[in-house]
N, C-alpha and C positions, 0 to 999 in steps of 0.2 A: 548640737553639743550638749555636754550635760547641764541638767538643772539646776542652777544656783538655790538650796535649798533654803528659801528665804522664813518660809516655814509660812508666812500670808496667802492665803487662796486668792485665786486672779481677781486684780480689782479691788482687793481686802485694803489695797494701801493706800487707797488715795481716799483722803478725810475730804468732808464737803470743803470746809476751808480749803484744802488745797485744789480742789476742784476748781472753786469760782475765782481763787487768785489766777489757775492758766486762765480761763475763761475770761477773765477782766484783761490778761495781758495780752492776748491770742485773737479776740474776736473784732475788735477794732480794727483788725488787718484782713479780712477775709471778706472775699465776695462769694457768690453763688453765680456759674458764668452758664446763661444757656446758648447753644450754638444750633441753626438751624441746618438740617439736611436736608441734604436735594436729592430725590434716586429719578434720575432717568428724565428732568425737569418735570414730575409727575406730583407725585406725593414729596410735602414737604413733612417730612417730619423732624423731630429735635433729640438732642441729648442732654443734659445735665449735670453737672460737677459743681466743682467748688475751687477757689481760686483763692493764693496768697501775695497780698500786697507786696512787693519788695523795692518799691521806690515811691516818692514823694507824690510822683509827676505821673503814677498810675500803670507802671510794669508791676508783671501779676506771671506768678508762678504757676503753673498747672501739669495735668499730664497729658502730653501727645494724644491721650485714646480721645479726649474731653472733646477737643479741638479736631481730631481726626476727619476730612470731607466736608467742615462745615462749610457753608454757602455763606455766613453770617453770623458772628456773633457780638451778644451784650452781657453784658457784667453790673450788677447790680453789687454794691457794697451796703455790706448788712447792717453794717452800725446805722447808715444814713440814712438806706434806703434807694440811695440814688440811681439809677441805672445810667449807662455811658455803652457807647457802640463802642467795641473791641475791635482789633485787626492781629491777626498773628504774625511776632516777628521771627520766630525761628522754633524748630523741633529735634528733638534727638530721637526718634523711633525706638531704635533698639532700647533705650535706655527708659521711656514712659515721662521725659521730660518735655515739655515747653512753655517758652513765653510769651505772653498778649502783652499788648497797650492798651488803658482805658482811652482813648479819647476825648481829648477837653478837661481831663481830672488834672486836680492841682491840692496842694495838702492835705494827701491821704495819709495814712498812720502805716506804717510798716511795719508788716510782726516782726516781731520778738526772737533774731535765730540762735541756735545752741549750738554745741559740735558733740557731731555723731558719733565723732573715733573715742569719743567717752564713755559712750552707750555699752551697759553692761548686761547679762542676762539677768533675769530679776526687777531691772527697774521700773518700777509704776510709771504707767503714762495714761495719757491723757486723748483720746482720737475725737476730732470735730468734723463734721462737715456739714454737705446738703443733703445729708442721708434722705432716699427716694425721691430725690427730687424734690421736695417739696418745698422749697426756698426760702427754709430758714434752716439755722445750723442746730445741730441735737450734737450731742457729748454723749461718749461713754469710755469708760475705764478699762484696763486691765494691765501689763505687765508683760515687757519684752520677753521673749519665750526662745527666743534665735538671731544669731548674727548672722551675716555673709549667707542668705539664702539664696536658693535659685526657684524660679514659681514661673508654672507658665499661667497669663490670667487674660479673660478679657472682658470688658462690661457687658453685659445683654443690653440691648436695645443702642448702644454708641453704633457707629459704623465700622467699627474696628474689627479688625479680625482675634485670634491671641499673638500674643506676644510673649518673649520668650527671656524675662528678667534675672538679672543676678547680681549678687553683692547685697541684698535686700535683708531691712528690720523685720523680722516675723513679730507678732503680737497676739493675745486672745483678746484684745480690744473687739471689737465686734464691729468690725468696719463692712459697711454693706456698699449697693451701687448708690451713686450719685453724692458718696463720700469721697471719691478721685480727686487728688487734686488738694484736698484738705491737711491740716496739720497734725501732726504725731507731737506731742510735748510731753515736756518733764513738768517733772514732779515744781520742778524752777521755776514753771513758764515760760518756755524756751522753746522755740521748733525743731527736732531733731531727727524730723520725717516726716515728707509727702505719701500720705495715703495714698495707698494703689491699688489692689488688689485684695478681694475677700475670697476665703474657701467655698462660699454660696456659688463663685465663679466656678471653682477649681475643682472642688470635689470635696462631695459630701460628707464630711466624718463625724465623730461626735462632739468635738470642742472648736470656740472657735478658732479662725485661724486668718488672721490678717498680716498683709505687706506695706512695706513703706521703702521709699527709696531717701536712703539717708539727707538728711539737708546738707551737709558737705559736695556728697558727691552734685546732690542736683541741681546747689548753685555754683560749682565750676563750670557746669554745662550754660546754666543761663549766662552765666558772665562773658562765654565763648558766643551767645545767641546775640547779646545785648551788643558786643561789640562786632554783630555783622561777620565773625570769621566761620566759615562754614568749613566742612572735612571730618571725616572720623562719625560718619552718622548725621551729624549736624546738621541741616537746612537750614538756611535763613530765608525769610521771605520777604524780602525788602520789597524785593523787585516789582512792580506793580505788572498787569496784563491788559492789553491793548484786545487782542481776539481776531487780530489782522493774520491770516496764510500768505504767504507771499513764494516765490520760488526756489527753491533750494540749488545747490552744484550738484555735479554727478558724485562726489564724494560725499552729501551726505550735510552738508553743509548747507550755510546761506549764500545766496548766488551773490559775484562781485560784480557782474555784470552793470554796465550803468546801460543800458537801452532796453527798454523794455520788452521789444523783439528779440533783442540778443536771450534776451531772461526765455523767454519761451521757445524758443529753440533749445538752448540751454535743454530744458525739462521734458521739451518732447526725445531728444534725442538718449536722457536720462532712463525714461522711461522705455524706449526701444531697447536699451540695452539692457535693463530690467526685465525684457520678454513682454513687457506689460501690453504693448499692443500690437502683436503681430498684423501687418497689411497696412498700421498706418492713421487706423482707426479712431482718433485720441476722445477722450471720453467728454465733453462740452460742462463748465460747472453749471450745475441748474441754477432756476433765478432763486433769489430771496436768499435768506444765512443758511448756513451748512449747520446742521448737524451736529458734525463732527472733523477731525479733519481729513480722514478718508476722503469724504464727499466731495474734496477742491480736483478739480478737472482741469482743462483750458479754457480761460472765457473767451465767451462766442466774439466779443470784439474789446478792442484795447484802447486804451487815451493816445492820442496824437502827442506824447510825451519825448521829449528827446532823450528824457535820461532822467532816473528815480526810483521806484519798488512797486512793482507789477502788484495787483491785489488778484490772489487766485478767490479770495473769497473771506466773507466775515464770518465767524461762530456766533450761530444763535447764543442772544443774551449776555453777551459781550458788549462791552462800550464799543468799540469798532462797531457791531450792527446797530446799536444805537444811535450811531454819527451817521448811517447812512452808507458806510463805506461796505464796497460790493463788486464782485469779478471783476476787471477788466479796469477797475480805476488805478491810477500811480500816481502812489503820494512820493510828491518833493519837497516837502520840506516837513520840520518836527520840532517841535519845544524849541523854537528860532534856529534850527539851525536846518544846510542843505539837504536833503536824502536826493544820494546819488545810484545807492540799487541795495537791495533788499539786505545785504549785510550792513548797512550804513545806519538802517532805519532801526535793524535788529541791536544795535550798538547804541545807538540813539536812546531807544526805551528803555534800554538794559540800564540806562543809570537813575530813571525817574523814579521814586518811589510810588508802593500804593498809595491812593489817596489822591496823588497830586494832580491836577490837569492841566494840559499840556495843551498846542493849539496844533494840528496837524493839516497840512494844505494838499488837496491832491488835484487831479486830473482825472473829470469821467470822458468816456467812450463819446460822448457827444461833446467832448472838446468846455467844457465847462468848466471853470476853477472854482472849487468848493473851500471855506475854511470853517472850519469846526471847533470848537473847544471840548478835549476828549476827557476825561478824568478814568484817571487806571484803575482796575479791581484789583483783586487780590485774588493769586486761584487757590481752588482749595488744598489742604494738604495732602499729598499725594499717601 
């Protein structure tokens, strides 16, 4: 749009005073979150951002790219110092939004928010984050340049691919990586945009050129994460992950079967109609965790079970391999209650969150009753 000719050069308006009043109002609320990658359980490497407080009790705003595949993350808040292991409870992809929970935090400061639909071209602001990573927050200035933009952006070194953003604050604030995630303020001390995206991503030009996703829009989105309601982009990740394959219906589905033979029957005849093993052939799950879940076969021998959830096989580095659990065993029961076949047990987890641990009893191939106490992961975000 055109330039509101304010006649100040970028940055020209923000006086140190107003500088360090955002900075006194703004930094009390900001973490620095880093989140570990896994590629291939090989090389762990990491990404880095920056994270805003928005409740007491340690829910923290960020963006999807921050959080994207991590294996694990912790959040360090800057005022204190303190680090707290994170979990992520929901993401908007399209959008570059999501939200963590710190963990065991209790009387955090929550920034300071503004509203964005006030936001004018011209106005002096303020950009904070973990610029390079380096785990404390740097400030710099400049002056909203654009409203309602579209940017495709994505971090070097996050896991993230680009992503394709619109509705977005443009600014020459000089927002670099591991500023994601970080706050956009007024001249007020007000937050009226999540740093996003820098032209060092986007394309080379000669001024700077940074994004932010309005704070309006980005906490309607958390508000929809916070309250568990997924759709429209949305993810929540409540759900926690066991790492159990167990057998599916020939549609596609979780088998209802309650005998464990019926289950396998069920999958081999699945699998015949799929073409997958002409003659009969069926493929034996190897020993030890899978892989992946390709990998699950039919185990070479079953629990003497009358009725429960066949295990085709555990994923490596899952809590399920963790507990022990492995082809050919059927869990009966879960979080106190019966598992009767492999949909039962899937409806079962579906309500536990991560974090929680649960006690799961099953039935190995040598007729053994195992109980275990499982505790759920989280998988990473897709």
């Amino acid at each position: 749009g055109p330039s509101a000719g304010t006649g100040t050069t970028p940055g020209g308006g923000v006086s140190g005073a107003t500088l360090r009043r955002a900075e006194d109002a703004v930094e009390p609320g900001l973490v620095v979150i880093n989140s570990k990658l896994q590629d291939d359980g090989a090389d762990v490497s990491g990404a880095a951002g920056t994270g805003m407080i928005i409740s007491r009790s340690g829910l923290v705003l960020t963006n999807n790219h921050v959080i994207d595949a991590t294996n694990g993350l912790t959040a360090t808040v800057v005022a204190t110092r303190k680090t707290y292991p994170a979990i992520w409870l929901g993401y908007d992809k399209g959008s570059d939004v999501a939200v963590i929970k710190l963990e065991g935090a209790s009387g955090l400061t929550p920034v300071p928010l503004g509203n964005s639909s006030a936001v004018k071209v011209g106005d002096d602001v303020v950009a904070m984050g973990n610029a390079n990573g380096t785990g404390s927050i740097t400030t710099v200035t400049g002056a909203i340049t654009g409203l309602n933009q579209a940017v495709t952006a994505s971090d070097e070194g996050s896991g993230e691919s680009a992503e394709h953003l619109t509705g977005m604050l443009q600014t020459d604030a000089d927002i670099i990586q591991g500023d994601s995630g970080g706050p956009l303020v007024s001249t007020a001390g007000k937050v009226i945009g999540m740093d996003t995206a820098s032209n060092s991503d986007v394309m080379a030009s000669q001024e700077n050129m940074g994004f932010a996703v309005p704070i309006d829009k980005a906490m309607t989105i958390a508000r929809e994460i916070i309250a568990g309601k997924a759709g429209q982009g949305v993810r929540v990740g409540a759900t926690g992950f066991v790492g159990v394959l167990v057998p599916s219906a020939p549609d596609g589905g979780q088998s209802t079967q309650t005998s464990p033979q019926a289950q396998l029957q069920q999958m081999k005849q699945s699998e015949e109609q799929q073409g997958l093993n002409p003659g009969g052939g069926f493929y034996t799950t190897p020993a030890g965790c899978l892989p992946n879940t390709a990998d699950a076969g039919i185990p070479a021998h079953v629990a003497p079970a009358s009725s429960g959830a066949l295990v085709l096989g555990a994923l490596c580095q899952s809590p399920a391999a963790a507990a022990g659990l492995s082809a050919g065993d059927v869990v009966t029961a879960a979080a106190g209650q019966q598992v009767t076949s492999p949909a039962s047990l899937t409806s079962i987890l579906a309500k536990v969150p991560a974090g929680n641990t649960i006690t799961i009893v099953w039935i190995t191939p040598a007729a053994q009753t195992v109980t275990q106490k499982i505790t759920l992961a989280q998988i990473p975000p897709q």
